[in-house]
VEXKOLTOR-666826 format. One record per residue: residue in three letters; y, z, x of N, C-alpha, C in turn. Coordinates in steps of 0.02 Angstrom, whole numbers, padded with zeros to 5 digits. Each point is the difference from the previous one (the first is absolute). Layout:
BEGIN
+-----+--------+--------+--------+--------+--------+--------+--------+--------+--------+
!   r !     ny !     nz !     nx !    cay !    caz !    cax !     cy !     cz !     cx !
+-----+--------+--------+--------+--------+--------+--------+--------+--------+--------+
! ALA !      Y !      Z !      X !      Y !      Z !      X !      Y !      Z !      X !
...
+-----+--------+--------+--------+--------+--------+--------+--------+--------+--------+
//
This chain:
BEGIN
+-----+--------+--------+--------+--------+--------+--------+--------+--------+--------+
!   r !     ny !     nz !     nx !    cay !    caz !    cax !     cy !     cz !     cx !
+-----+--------+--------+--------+--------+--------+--------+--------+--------+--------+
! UNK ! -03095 ! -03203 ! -00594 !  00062 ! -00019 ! -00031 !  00049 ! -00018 !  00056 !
! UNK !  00037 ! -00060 ! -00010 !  00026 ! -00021 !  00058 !  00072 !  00021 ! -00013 !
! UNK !  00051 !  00022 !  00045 !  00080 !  00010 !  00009 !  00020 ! -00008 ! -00062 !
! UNK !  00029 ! -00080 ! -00014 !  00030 ! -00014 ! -00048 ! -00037 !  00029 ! -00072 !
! UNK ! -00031 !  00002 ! -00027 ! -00048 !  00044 ! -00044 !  00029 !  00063 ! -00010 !
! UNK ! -00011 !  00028 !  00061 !  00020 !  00067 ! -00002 !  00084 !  00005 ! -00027 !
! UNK !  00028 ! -00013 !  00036 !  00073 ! -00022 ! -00013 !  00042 ! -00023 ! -00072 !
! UNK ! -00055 ! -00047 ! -00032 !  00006 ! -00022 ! -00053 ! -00010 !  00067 ! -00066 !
! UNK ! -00057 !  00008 !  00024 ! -00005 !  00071 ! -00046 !  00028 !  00062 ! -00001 !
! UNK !  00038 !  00014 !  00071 !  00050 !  00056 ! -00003 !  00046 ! -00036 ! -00034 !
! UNK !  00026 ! -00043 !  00002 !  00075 ! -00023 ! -00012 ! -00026 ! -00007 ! -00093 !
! UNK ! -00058 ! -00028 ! -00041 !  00004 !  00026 ! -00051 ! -00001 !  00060 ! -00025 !
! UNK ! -00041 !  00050 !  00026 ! -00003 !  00045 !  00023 !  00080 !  00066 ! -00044 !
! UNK !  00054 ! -00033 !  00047 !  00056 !  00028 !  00005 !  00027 ! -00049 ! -00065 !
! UNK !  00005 ! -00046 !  00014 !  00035 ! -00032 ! -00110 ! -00021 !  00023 ! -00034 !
! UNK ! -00081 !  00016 ! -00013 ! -00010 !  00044 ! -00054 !  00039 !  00067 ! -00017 !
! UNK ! -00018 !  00034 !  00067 !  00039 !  00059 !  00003 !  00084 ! -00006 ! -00013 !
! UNK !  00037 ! -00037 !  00027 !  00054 ! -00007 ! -00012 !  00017 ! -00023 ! -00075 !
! UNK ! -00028 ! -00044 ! -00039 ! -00007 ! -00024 ! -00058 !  00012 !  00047 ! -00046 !
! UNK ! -00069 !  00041 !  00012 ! -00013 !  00091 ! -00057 !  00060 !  00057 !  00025 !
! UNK !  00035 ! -00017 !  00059 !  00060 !  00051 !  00021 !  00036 !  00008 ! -00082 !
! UNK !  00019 !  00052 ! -00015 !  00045 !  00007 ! -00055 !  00065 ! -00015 !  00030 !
! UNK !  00031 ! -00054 ! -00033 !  00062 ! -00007 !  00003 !  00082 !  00041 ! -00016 !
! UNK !  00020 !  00018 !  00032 !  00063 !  00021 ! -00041 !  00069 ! -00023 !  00019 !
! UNK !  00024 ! -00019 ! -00065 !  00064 ! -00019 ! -00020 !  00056 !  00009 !  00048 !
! UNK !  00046 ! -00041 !  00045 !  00057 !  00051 !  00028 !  00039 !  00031 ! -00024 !
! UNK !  00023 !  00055 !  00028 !  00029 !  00047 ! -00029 !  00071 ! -00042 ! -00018 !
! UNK !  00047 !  00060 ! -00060 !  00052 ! -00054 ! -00026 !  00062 !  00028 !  00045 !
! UNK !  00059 ! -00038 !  00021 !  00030 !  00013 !  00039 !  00036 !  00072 !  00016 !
! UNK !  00014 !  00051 !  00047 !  00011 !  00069 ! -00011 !  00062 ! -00005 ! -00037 !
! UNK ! -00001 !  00057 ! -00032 !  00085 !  00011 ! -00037 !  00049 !  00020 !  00054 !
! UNK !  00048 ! -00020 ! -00021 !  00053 ! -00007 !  00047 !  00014 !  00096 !  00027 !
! UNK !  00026 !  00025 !  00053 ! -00003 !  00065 !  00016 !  00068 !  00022 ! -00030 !
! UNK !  00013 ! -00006 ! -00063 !  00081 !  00006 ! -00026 ! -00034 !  00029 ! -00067 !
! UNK !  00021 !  00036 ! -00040 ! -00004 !  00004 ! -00098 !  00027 ! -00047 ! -00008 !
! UNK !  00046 ! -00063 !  00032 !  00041 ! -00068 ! -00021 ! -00068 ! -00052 ! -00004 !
! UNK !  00001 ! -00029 ! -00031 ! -00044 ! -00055 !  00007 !  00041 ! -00066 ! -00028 !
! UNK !  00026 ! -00044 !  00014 !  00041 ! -00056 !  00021 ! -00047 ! -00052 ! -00003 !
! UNK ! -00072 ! -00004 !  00007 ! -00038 ! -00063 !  00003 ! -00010 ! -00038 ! -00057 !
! UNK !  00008 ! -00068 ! -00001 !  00043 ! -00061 ! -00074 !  00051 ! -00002 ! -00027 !
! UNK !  00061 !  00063 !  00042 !  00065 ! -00009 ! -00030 !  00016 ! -00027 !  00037 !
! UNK !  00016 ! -00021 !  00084 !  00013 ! -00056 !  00023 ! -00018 ! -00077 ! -00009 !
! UNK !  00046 ! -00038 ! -00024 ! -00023 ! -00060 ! -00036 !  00042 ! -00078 !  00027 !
! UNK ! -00037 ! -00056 ! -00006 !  00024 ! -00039 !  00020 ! -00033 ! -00029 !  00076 !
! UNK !  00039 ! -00076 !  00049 ! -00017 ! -00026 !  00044 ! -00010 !  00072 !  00054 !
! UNK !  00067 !  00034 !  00011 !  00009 !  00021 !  00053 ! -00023 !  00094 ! -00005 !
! UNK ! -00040 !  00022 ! -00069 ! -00011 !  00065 ! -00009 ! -00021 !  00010 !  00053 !
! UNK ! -00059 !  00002 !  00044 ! -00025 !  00039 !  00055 !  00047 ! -00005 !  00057 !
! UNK !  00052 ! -00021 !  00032 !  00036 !  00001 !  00035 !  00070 !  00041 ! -00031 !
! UNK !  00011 !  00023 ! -00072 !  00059 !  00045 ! -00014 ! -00030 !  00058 ! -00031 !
! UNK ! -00085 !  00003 !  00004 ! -00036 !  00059 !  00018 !  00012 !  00021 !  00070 !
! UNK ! -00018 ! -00031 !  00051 !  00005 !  00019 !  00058 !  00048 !  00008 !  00035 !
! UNK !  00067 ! -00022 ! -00020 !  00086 !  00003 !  00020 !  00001 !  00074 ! -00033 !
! UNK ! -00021 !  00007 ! -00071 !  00014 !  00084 ! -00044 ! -00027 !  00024 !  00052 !
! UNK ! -00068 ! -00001 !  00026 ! -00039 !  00065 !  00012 !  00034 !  00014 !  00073 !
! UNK !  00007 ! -00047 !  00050 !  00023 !  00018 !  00070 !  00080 !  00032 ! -00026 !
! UNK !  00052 ! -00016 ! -00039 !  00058 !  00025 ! -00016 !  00001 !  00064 !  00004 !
! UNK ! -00044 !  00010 ! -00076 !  00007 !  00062 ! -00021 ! -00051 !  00061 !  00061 !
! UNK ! -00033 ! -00044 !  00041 ! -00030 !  00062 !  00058 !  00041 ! -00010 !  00062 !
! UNK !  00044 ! -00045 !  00004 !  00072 !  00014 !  00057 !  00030 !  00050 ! -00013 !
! UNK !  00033 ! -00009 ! -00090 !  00062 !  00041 ! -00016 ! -00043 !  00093 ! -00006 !
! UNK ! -00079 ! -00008 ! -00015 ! -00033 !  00050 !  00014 !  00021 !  00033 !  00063 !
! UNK ! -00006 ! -00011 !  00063 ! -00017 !  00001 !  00030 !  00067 !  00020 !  00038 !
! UNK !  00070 ! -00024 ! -00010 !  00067 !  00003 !  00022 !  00013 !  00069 ! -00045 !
! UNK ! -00022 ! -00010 ! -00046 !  00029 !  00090 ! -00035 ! -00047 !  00062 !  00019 !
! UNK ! -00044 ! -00023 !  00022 ! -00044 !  00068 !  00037 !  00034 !  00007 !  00059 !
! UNK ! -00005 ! -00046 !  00047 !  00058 ! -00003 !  00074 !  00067 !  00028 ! -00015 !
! UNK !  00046 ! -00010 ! -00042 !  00038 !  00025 ! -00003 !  00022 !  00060 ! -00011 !
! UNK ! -00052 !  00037 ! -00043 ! -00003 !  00082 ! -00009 ! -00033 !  00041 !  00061 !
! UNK ! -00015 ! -00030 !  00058 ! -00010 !  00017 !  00054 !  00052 !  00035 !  00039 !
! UNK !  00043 ! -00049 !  00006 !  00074 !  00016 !  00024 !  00032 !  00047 ! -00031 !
! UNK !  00044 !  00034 !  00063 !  00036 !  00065 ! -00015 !  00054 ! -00001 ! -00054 !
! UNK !  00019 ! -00058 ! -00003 !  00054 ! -00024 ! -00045 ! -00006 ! -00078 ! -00035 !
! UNK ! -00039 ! -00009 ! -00052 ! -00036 ! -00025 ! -00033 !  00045 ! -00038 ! -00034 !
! UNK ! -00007 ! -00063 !  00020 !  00058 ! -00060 ! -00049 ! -00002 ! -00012 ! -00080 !
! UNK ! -00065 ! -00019 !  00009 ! -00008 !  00005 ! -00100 ! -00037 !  00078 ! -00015 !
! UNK !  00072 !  00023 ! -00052 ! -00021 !  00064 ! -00024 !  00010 ! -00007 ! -00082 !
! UNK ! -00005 ! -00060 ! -00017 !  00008 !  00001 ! -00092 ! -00059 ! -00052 ! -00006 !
! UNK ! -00005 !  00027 ! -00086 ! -00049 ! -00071 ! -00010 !  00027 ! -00055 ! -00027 !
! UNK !  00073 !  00002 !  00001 !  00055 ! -00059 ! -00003 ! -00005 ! -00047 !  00087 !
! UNK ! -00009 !  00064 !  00024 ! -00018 ! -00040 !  00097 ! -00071 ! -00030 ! -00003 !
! UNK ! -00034 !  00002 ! -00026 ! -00059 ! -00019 !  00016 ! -00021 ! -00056 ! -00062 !
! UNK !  00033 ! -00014 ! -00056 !  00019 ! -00045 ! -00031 !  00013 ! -00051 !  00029 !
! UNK !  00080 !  00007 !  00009 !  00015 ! -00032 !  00035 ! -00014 ! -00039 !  00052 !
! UNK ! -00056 !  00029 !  00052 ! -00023 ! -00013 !  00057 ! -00063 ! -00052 ! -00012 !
! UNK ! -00029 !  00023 ! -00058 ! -00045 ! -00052 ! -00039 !  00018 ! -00044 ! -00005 !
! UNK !  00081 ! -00017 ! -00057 !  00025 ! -00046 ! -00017 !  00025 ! -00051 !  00035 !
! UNK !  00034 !  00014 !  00059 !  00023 ! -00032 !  00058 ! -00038 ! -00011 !  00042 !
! UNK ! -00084 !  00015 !  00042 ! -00036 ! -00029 !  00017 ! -00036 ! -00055 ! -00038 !
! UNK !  00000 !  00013 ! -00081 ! -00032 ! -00069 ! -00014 !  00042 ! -00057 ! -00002 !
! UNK !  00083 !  00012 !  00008 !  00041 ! -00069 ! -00010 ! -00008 ! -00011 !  00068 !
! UNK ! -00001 !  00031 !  00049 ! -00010 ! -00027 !  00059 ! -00066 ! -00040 !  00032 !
! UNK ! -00060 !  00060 ! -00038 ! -00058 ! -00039 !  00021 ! -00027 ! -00062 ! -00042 !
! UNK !  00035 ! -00015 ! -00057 ! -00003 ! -00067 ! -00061 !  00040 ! -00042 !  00019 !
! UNK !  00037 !  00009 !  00047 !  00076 ! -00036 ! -00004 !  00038 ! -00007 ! -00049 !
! UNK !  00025 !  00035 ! -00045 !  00017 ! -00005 ! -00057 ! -00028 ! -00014 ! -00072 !
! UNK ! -00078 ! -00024 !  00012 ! -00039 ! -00016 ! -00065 ! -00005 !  00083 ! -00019 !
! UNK ! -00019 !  00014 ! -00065 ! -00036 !  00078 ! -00016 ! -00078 ! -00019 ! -00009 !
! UNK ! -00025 !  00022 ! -00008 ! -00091 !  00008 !  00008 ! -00008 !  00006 ! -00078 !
! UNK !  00054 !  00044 ! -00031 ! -00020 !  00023 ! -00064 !  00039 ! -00039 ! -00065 !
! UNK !  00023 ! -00062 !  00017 !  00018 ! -00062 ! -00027 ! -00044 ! -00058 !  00021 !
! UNK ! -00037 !  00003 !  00043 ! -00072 ! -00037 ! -00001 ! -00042 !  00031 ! -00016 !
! UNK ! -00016 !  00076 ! -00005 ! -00061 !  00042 ! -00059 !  00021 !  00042 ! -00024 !
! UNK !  00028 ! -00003 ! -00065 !  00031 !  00043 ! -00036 ! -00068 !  00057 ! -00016 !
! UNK ! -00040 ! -00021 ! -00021 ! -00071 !  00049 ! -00006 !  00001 !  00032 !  00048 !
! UNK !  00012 ! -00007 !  00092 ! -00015 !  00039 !  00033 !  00047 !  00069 ! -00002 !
! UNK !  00082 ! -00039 !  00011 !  00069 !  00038 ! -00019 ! -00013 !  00054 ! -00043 !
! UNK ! -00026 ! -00014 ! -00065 !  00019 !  00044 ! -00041 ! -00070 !  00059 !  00011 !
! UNK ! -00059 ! -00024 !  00018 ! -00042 !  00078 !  00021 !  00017 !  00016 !  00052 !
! UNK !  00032 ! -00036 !  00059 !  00013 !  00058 !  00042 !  00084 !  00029 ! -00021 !
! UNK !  00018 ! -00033 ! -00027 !  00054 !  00060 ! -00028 ! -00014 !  00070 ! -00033 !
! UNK ! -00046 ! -00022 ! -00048 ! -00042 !  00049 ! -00053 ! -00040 !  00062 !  00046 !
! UNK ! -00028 ! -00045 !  00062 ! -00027 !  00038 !  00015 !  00035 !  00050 !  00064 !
! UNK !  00063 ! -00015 !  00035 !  00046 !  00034 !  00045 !  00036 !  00055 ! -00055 !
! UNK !  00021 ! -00022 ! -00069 !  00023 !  00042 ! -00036 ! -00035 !  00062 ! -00004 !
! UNK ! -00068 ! -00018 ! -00027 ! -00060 !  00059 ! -00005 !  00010 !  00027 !  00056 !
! UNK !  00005 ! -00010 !  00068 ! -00029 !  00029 !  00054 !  00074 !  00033 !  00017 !
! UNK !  00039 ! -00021 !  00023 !  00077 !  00045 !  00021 !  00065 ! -00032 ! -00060 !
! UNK ! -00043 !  00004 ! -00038 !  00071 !  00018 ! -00034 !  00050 ! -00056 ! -00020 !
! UNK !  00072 !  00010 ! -00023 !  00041 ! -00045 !  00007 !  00080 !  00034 !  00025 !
! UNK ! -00005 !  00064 !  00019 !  00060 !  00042 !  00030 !  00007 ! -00034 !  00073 !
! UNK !  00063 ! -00011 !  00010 !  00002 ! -00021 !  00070 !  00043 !  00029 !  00042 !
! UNK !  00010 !  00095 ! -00018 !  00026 !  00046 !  00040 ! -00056 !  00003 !  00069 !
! UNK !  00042 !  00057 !  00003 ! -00060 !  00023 !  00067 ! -00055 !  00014 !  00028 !
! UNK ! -00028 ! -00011 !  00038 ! -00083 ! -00003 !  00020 ! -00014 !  00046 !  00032 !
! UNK ! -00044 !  00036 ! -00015 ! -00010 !  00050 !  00035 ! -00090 ! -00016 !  00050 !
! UNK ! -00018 !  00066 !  00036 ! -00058 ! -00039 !  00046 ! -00071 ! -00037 ! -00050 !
! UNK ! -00010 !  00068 ! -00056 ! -00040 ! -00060 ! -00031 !  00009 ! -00039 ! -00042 !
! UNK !  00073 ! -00024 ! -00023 !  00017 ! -00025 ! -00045 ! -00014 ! -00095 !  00046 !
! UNK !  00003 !  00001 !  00072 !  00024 ! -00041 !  00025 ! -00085 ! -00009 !  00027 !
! UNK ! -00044 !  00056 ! -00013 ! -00069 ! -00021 !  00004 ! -00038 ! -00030 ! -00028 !
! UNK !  00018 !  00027 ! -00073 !  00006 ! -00068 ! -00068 !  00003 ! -00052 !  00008 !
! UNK !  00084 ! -00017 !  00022 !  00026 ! -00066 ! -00002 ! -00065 ! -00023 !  00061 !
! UNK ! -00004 !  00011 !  00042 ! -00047 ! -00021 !  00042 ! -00072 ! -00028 ! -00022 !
! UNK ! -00043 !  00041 ! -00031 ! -00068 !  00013 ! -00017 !  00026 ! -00065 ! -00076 !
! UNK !  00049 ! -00005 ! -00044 ! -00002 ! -00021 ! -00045 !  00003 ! -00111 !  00028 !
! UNK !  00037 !  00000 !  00059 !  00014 ! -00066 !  00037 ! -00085 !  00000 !  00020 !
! UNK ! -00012 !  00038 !  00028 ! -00076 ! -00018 !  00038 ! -00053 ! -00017 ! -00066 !
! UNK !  00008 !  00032 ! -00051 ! -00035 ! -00013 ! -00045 !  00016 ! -00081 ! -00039 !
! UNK !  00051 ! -00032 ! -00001 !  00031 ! -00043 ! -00023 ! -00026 ! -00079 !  00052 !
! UNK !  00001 !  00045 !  00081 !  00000 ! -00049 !  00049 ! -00098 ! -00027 ! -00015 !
! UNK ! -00028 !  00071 ! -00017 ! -00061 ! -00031 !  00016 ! -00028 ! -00034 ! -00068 !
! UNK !  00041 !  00014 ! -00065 ! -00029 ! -00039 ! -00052 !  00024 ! -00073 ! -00004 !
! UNK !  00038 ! -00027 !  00037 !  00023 ! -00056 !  00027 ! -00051 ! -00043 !  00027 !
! UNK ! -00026 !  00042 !  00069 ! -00048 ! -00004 !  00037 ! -00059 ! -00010 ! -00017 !
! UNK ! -00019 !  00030 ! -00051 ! -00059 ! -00040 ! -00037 !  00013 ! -00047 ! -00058 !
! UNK !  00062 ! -00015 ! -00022 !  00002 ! -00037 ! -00037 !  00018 ! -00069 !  00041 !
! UNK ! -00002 ! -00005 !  00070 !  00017 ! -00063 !  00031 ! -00055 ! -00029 !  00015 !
! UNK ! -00051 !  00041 ! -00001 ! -00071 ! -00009 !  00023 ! -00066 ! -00047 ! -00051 !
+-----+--------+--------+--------+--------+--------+--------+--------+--------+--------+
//
């Protein structure tokens, strides 16, 4: 049996085998690491880019209220401060557009769903009240995050 022969018959050889491989399906995309799931309420030209403006936002403003309870004397101590701090980073980071007048669907579950999570009192924060507010943004940032995806 000469080279090519040989060659020829490994290489069928391996299609067969590869052929009878059982196939399986890819897996379906992971769920987002949030109880939020946000994926098809962003809608329209520009949904995956005001998925991905939500999700980096809401894991900044995450991320500025954990830092801030660090400090000995802690700037935002209400959840009127940290409202607020929401509210005024997105006119700044939109330039004045709102996100939730281009997806009202998104607006109103993550309202629904910040309500569920801390509340709507916007007295004082205490350490885990402000761990909440934290854990509840990170949860928000990453259902964004897969919904941009």
């Amino acid at each position: 049996m000469n080279q090519r022969a040989l060659i020829a018959g490994v290489l069928v050889g391996v299609a067969v085998i590869c052929a009878a491989w059982p196939y399986a399906a890819p897996s379906p995309a992971p769920l987002p690491e949030s109880p939020l799931d946000l994926r098809g309420t962003f809608v329209g030209a520009d949904a995956a880019v005001d998925a991905a403006t939500t999700a980096a936002l809401l894991g900044e403003l995450a991320d500025a209220i954990e830092f801030d309870g660090t400090k000995a004397e802690p700037r935002l101590r209400t959840g009127a401060a940290f409202d607020d701090l929401r509210t005024t980073a997105r006119d700044l980071r939109c330039r004045g557009q709102t996100l939730g007048a281009k997806q009202p669907r998104v607006r109103e579950a993550i309202k629904h769903y910040l309500e569920e999570r801390v509340g709507t009192s916007g007295g004082p924060v205490d350490a885990d009240g402000r761990a909440t507010w934290v854990r509840a943004f990170r949860e928000v940032a990453a259902a964004a995050e897969a919904a941009a995806r």
